[in-house]
Backbone as CSV, one residue per row, in Angstrom:
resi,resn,N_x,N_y,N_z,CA_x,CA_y,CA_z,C_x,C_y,C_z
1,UNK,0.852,-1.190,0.000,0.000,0.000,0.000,0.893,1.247,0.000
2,UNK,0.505,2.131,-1.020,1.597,3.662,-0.840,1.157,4.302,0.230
3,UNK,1.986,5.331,0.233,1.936,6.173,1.426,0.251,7.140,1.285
4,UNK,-0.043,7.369,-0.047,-1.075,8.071,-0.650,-2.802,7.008,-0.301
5,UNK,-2.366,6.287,0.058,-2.837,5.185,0.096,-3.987,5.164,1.815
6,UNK,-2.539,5.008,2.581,-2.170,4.833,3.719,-2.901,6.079,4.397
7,UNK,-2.698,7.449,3.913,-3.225,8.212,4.170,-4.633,8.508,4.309
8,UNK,-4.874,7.814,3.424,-6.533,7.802,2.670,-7.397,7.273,3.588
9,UNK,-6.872,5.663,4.059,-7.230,5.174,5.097,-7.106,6.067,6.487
10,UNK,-6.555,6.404,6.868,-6.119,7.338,8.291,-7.321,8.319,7.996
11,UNK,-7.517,9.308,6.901,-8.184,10.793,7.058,-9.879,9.879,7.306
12,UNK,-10.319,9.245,6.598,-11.454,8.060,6.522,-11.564,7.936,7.508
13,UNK,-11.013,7.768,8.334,-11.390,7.111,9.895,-11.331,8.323,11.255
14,UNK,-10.492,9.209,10.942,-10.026,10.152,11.735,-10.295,11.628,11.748
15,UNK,-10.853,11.781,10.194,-10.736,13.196,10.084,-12.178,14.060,10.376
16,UNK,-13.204,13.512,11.023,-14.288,13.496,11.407,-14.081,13.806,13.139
17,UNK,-13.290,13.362,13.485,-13.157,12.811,15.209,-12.963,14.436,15.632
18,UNK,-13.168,14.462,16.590,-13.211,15.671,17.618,-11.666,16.300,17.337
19,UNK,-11.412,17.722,16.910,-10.313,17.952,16.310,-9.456,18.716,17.798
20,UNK,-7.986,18.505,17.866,-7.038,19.139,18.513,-7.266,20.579,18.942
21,UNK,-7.299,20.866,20.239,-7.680,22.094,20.380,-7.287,23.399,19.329
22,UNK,-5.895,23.131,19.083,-4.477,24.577,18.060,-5.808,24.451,16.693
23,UNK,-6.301,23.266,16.664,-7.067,23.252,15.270,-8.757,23.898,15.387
24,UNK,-9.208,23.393,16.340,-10.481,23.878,16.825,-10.537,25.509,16.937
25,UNK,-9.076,25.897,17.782,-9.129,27.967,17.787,-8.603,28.104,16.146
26,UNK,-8.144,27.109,15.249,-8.063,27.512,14.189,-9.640,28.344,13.251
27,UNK,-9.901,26.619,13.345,-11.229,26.647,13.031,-12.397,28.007,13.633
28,UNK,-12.186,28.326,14.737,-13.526,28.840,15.134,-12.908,30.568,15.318
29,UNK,-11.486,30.770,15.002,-11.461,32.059,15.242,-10.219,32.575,14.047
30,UNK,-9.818,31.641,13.762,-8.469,32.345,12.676,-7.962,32.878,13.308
31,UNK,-7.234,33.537,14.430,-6.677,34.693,15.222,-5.518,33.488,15.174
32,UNK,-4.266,34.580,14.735,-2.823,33.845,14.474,-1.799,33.858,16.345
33,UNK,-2.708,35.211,17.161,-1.838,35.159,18.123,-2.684,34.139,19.371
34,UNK,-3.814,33.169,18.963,-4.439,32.440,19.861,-3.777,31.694,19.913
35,UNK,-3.432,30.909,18.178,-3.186,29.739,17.796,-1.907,29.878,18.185
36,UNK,-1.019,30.775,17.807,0.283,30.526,18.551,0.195,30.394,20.335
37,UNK,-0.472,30.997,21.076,-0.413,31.062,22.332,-0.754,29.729,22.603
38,UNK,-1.749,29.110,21.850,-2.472,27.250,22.483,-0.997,26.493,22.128
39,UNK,-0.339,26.829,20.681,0.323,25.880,20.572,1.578,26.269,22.107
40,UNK,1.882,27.237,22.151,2.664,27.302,22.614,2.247,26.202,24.710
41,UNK,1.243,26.510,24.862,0.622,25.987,26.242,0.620,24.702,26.081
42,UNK,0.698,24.268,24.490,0.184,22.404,24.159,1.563,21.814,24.719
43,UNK,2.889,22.686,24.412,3.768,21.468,24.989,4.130,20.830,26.147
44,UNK,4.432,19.622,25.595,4.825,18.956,26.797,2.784,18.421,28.021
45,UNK,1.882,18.897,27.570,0.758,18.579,28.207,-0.042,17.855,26.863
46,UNK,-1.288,17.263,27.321,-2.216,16.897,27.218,-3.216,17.618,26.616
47,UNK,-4.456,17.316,25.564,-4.867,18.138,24.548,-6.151,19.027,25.521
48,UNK,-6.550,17.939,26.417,-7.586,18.595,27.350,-6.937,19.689,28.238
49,UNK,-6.111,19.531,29.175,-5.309,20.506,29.751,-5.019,21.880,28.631
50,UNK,-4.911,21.743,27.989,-4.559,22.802,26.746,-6.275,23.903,26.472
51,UNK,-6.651,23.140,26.196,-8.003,23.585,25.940,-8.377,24.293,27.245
52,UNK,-8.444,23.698,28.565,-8.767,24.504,29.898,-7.750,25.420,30.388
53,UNK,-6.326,25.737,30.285,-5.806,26.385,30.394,-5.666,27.689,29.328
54,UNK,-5.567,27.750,27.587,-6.143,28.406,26.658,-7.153,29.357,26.720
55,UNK,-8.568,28.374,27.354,-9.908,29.218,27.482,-10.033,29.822,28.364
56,UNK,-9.439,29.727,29.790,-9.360,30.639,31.240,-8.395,31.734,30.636
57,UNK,-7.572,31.678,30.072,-6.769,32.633,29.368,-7.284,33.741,28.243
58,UNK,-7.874,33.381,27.519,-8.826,33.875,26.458,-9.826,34.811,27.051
59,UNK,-9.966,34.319,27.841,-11.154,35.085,28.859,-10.594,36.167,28.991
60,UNK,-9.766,36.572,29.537,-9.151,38.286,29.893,-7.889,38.132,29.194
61,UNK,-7.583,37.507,28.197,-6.256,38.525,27.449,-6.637,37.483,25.876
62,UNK,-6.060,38.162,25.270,-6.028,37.677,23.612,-5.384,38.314,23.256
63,UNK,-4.507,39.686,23.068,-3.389,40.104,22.244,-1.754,40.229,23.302
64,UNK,-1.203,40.499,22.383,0.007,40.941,23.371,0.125,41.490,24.062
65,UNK,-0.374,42.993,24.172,-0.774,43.623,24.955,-1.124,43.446,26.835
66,UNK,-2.344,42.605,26.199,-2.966,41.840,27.169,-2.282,41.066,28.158
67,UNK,-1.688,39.998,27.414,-0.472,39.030,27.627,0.294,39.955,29.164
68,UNK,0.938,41.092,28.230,1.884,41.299,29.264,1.064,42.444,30.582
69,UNK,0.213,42.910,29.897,-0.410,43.631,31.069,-0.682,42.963,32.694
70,UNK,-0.810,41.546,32.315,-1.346,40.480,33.098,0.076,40.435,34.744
71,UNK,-0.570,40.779,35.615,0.797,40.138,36.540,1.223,38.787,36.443
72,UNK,2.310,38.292,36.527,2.835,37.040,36.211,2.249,36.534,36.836
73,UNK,1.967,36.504,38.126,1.096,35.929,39.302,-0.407,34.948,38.736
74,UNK,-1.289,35.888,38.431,-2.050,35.833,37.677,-2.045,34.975,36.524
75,UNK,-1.209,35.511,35.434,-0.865,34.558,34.065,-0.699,33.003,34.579
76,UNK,0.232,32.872,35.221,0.524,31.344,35.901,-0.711,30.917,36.343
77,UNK,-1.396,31.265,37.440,-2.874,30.692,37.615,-3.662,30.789,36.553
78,UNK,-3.943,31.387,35.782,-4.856,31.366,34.337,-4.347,29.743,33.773
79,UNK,-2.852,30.002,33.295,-2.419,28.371,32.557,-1.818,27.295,33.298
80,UNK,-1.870,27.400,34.616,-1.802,26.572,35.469,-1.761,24.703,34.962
81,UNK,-3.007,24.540,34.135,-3.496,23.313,33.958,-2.736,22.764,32.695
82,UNK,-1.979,23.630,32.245,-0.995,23.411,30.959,0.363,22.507,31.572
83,UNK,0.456,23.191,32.960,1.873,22.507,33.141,3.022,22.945,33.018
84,UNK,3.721,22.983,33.439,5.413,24.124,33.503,4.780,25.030,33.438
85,UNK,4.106,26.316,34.214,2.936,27.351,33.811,3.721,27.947,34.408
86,UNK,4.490,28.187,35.207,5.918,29.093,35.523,6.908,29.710,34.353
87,UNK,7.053,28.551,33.586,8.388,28.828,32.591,6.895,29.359,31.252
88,UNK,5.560,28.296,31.182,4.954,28.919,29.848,4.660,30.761,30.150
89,UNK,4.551,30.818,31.264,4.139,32.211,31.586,5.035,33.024,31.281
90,UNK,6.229,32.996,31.458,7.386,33.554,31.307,7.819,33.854,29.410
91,UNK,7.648,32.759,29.003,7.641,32.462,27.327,6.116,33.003,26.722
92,UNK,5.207,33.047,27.273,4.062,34.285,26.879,4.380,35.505,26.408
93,UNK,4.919,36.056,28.193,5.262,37.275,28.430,6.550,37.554,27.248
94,UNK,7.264,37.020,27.572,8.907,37.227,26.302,8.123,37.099,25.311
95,UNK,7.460,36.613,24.762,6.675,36.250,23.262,6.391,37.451,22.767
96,UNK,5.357,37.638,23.501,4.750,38.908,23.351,5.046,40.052,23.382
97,UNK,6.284,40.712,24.259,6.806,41.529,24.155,7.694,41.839,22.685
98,UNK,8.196,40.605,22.178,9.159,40.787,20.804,7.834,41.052,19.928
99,UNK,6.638,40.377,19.982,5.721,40.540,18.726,5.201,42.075,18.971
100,UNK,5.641,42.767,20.181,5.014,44.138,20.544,5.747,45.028,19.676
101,UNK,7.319,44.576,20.026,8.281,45.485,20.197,8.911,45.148,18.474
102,UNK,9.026,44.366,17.652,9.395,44.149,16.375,8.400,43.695,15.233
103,UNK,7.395,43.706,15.982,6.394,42.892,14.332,5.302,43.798,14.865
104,UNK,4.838,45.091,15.335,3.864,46.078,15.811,2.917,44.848,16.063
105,UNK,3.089,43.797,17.050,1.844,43.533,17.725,0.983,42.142,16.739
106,UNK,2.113,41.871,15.821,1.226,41.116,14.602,1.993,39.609,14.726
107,UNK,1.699,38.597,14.378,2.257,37.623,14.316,2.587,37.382,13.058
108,UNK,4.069,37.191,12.924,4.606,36.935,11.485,3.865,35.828,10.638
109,UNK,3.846,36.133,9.633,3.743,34.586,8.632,4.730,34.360,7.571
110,UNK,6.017,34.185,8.282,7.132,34.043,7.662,7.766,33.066,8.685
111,UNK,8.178,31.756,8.229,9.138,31.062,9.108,10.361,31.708,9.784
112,UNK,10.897,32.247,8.832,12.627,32.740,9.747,11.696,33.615,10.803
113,UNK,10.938,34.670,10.800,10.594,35.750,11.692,10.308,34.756,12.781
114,UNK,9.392,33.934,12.618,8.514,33.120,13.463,9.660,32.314,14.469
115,UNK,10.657,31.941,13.525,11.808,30.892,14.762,12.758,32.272,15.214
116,UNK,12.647,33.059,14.421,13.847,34.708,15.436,13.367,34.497,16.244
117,UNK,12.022,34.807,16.828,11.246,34.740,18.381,11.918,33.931,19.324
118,UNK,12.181,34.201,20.389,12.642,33.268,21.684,11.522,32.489,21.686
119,UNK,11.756,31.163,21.903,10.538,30.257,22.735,9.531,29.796,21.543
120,UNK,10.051,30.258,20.414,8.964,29.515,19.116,10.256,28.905,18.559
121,UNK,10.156,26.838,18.263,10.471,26.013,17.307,10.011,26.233,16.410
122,UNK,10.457,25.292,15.776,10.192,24.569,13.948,8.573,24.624,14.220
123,UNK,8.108,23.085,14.902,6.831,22.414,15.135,5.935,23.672,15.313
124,UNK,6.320,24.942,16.257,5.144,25.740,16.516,5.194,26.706,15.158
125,UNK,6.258,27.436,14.995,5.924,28.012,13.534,5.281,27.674,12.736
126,UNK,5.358,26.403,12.270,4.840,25.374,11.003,3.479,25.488,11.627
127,UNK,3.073,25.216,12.808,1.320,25.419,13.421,1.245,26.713,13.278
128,UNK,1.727,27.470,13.579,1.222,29.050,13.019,0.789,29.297,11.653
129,UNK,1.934,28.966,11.380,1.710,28.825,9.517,-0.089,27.763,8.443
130,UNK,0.539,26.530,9.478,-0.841,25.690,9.165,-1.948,26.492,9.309
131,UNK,-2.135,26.899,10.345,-3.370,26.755,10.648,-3.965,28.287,10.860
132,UNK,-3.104,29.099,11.146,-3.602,30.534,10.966,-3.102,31.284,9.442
133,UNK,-2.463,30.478,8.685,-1.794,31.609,7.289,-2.286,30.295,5.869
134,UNK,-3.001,29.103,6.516,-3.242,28.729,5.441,-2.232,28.287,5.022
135,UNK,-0.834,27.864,5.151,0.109,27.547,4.499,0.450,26.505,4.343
136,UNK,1.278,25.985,3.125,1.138,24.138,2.805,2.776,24.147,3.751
137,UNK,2.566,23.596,5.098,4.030,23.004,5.833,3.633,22.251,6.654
138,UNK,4.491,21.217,7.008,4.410,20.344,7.893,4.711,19.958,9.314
139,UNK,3.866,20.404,10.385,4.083,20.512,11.608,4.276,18.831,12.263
140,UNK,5.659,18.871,12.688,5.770,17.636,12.966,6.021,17.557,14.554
141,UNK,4.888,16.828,15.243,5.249,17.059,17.008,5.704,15.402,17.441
142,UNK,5.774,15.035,18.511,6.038,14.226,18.841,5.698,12.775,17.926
143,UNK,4.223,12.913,17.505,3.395,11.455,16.608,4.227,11.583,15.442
144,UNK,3.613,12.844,14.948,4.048,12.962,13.276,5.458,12.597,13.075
145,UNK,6.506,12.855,14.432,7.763,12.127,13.991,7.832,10.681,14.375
146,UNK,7.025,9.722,15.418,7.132,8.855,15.719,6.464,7.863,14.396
147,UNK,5.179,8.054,13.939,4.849,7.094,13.596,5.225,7.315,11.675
148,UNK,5.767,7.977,11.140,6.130,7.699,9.882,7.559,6.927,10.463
149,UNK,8.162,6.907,11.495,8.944,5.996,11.218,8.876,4.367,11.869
150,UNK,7.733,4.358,12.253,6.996,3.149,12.482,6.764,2.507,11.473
151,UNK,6.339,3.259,10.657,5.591,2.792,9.436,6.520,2.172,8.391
152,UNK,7.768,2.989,8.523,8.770,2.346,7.434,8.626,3.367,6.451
153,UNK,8.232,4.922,6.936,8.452,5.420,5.458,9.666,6.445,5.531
154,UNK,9.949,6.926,6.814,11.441,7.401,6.807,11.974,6.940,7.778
155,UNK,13.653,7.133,7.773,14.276,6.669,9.027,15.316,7.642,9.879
156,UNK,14.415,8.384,10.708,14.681,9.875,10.985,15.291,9.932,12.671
157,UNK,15.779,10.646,12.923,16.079,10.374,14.373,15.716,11.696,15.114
158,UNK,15.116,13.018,13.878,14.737,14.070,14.873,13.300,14.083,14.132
159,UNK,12.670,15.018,14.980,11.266,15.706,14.006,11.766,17.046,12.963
160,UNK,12.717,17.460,13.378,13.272,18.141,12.147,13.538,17.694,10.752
161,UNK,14.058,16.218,10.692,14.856,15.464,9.794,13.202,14.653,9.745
162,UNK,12.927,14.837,9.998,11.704,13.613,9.666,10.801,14.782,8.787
163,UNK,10.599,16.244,9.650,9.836,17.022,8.322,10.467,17.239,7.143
164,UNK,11.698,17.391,6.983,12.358,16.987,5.661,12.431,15.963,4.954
165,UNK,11.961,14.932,5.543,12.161,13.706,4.706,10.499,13.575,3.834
166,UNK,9.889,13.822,4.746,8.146,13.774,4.289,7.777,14.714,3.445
167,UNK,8.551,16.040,3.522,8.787,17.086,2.416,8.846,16.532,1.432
168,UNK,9.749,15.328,1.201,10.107,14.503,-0.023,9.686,13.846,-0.693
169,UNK,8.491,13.035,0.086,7.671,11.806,-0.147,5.998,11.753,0.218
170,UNK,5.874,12.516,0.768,4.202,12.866,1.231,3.606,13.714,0.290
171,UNK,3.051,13.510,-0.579,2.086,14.122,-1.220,1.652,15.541,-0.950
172,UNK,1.460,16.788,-1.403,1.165,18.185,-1.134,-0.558,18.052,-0.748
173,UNK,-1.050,16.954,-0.861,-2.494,17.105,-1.252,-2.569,16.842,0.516
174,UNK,-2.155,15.823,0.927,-1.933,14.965,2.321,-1.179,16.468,3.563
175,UNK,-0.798,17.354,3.090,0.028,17.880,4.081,-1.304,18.912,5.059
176,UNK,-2.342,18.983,4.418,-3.006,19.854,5.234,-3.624,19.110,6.382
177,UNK,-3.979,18.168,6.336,-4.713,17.074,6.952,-3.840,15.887,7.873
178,UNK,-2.445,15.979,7.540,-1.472,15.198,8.358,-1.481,15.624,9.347
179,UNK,-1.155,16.722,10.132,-0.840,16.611,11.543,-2.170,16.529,12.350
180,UNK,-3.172,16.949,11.821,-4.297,16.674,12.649,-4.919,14.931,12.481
181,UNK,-4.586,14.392,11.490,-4.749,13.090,11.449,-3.847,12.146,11.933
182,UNK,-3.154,12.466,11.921,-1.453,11.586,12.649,-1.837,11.686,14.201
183,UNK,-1.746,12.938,14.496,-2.025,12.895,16.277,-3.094,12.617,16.346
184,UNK,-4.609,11.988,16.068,-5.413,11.661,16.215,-5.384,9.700,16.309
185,UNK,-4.556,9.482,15.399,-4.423,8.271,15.052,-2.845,7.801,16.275
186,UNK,-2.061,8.679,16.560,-1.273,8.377,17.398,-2.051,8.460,19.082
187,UNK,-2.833,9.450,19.076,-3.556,9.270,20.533,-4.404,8.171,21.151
188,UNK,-4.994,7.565,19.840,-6.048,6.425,19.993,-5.781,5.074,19.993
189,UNK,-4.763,4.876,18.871,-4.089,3.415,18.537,-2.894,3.262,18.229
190,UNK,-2.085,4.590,17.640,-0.495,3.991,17.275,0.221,4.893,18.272
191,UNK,-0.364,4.333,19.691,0.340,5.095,21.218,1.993,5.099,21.395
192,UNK,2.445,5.481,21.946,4.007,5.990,21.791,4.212,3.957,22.238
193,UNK,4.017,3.592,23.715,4.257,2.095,24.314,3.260,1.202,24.056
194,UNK,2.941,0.079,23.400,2.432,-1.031,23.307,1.196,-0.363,22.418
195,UNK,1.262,-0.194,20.953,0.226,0.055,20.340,-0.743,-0.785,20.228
196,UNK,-2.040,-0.535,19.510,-2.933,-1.229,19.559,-3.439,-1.412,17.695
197,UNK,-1.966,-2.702,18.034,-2.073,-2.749,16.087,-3.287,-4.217,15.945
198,UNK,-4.037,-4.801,16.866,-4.804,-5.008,16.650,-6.156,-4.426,15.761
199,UNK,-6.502,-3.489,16.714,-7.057,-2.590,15.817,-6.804,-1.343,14.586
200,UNK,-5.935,-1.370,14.401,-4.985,-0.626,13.430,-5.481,-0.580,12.085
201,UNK,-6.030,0.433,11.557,-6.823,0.103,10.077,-5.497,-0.323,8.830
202,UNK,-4.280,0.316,9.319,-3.599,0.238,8.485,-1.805,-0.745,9.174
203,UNK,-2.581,-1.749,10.048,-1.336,-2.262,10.400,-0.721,-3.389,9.630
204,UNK,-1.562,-3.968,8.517,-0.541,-4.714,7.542,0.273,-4.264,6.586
205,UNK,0.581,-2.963,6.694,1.285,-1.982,5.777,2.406,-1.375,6.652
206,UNK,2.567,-1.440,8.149,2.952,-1.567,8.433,4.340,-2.193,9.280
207,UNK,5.656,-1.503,9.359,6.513,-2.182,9.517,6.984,-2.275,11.035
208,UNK,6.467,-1.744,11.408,6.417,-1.768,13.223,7.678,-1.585,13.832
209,UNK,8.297,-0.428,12.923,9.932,-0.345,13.499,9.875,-0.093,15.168
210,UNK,10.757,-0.433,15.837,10.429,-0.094,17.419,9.430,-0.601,18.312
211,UNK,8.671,-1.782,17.687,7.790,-1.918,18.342,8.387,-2.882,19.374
212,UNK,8.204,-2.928,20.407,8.647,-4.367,21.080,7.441,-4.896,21.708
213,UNK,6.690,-4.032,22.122,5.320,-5.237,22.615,4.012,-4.462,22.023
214,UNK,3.229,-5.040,21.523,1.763,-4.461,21.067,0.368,-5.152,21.269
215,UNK,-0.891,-4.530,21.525,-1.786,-5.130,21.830,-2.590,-5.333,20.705
């Protein structure tokens, strides 16, 4: 089965399912400095935690401005439920101040601008880009690098090197719909420890690099 293939199966099954919060404030507001702020709260936590820490936040701040007006005190209890809400509070505040102080308050839609920023990667730019500028790139987080190399279609050892490799071989048609289908399909059945390639729509196409035990 090709990768074009493979895909087809995944969006079929997945692309219906209750979407990732970074995608949902995509969806329901387009605002480029939300979507950067969720992605930025998503790391390292849980998609629910994200969503309740995001929306207590949303509530009294949405621009930069806002952001920093906020006593740190405060900011930390708002994203509390995100997790490291000490250091995300801190990377808000710095965020926001450079988007105050060099881009008048706007969030770039240019990669280099987007990684100049302290505290914005590859993965969150590329979600800025996705999902607030419309742009064809590939946000690769923890799944999107784990399970293409499960699969046997690259053999990557970062998520950097893995979005370059899929650059290569993934279809342009597939890139809008990958990261929200990958982490959907990595949260449910192709779990980081002991997947569940039982149920796996696409586990005979599969090469199960790394797997050592599965249900």
């Amino acid at each position: 089965m090709t990768i074009s293939e493979v895909m087809d199966v995944l969006i079929s099954k997945y692309v219906m399912q209750r979407q990732p919060t970074i995608r949902r404030t995509s969806t329901e507001a387009k605002d480029p400095f939300k979507i950067l702020v969720a992605c930025l709260l998503s790391l390292r936590t849980q998609d629910k935690n994200t969503e309740i820490s995001s929306s207590r936040l949303f509530e009294v701040a949405t621009t930069p401005q806002e952001i920093i007006d906020l006593p740190i005190e405060q900011l930390e209890q708002l994203i509390y439920s995100s997790g490291h809400y000490k250091k995300k509070a801190r990377t808000l505040q710095s965020v926001s101040n450079e988007l105050i102080e060099r881009f008048n308050s706007e969030v770039p839609d240019k990669k280099e601008d987007l990684l100049s920023i302290k505290g914005i990667g590859p993965k969150t730019a590329n979600i800025v880009l996705a999902f607030a500028y419309d742009q064809l790139v590939l946000p690769i987080d923890t799944h999107c690098h784990r399970i293409p190399n499960r699969l046997g279609w690259v053999k990557t050892k970062t998520p950097e090197k893995t979005e370059k490799e899929l650059e290569k071989i993934l279809p342009k048609e597939y890139w809008k719909e990958f990261n929200t289908v990958i982490i959907l399909f990595g949260q449910s059945i192709c779990v980081p420890i002991s997947p569940w390639c039982s149920k796996c729509p696409v586990s005979q196409y599969c090469e199960k690099n790394m797997v050592e035990r599965s249900r």
